[in-house]
N, C-alpha and C positions, 0 to 999 in steps of 0.2 A: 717508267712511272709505275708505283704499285697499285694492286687491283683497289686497293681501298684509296688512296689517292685520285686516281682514274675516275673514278663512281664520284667521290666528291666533286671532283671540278664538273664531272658531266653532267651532276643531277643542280649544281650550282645555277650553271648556265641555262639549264631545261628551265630552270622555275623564275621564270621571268616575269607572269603575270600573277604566280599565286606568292600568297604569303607561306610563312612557314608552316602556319598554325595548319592553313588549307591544305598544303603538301602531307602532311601530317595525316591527319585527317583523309584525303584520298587514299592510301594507303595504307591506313589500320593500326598505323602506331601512334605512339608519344610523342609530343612537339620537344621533349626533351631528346628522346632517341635519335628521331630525324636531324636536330641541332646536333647532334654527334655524329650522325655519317655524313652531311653535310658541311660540317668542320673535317671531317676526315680522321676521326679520332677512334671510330669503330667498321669495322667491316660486317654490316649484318648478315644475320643467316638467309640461309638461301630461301627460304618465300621469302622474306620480306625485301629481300636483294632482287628476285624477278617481280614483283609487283613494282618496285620501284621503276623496272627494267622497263617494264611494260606499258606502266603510268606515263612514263619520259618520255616514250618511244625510244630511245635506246638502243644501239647496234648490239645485241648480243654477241655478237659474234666477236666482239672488241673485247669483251670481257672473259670469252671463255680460251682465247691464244694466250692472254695473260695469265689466265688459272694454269692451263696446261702447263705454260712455263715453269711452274712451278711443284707440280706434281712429279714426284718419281714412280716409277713403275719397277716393283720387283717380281722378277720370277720366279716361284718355286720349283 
């Protein structure tokens, strides 16, 4: 599953008691933004990706095996 996928379904399920607007709202963005990584359509940058992490309670750790994945490393 991709990292942005991953964060959708997880902050999906996280927000069980709030509404969007409230999600939104705890963490500093636009209830339009939030409607888009919660659709899955944007991967936000990273504050607003660990505040979301944070807000959720969130296994970070779940999301940084998936970054690595993805990162190559070159040598000079």
């Amino acid at each position: 599953m991709s990292l942005k996928k991953r964060l959708s379904h997880d902050i999906f399920h996280a927000r069980t008691e709030l509404t969007q607007q409230q999600a939104a709202d705890a963490v500093f963005i636009s209830l339009r933004e939030y409607q888009k990584i919660e659709k899955g359509d944007i991967l936000p940058g990273t504050e607003i990706f660990l505040r979301l992490v944070y807000f959720f309670d969130l296994d970070i750790k779940d999301y940084l095996e998936e970054a690595n994945a993805h990162v190559s490393i070159r040598s000079f």
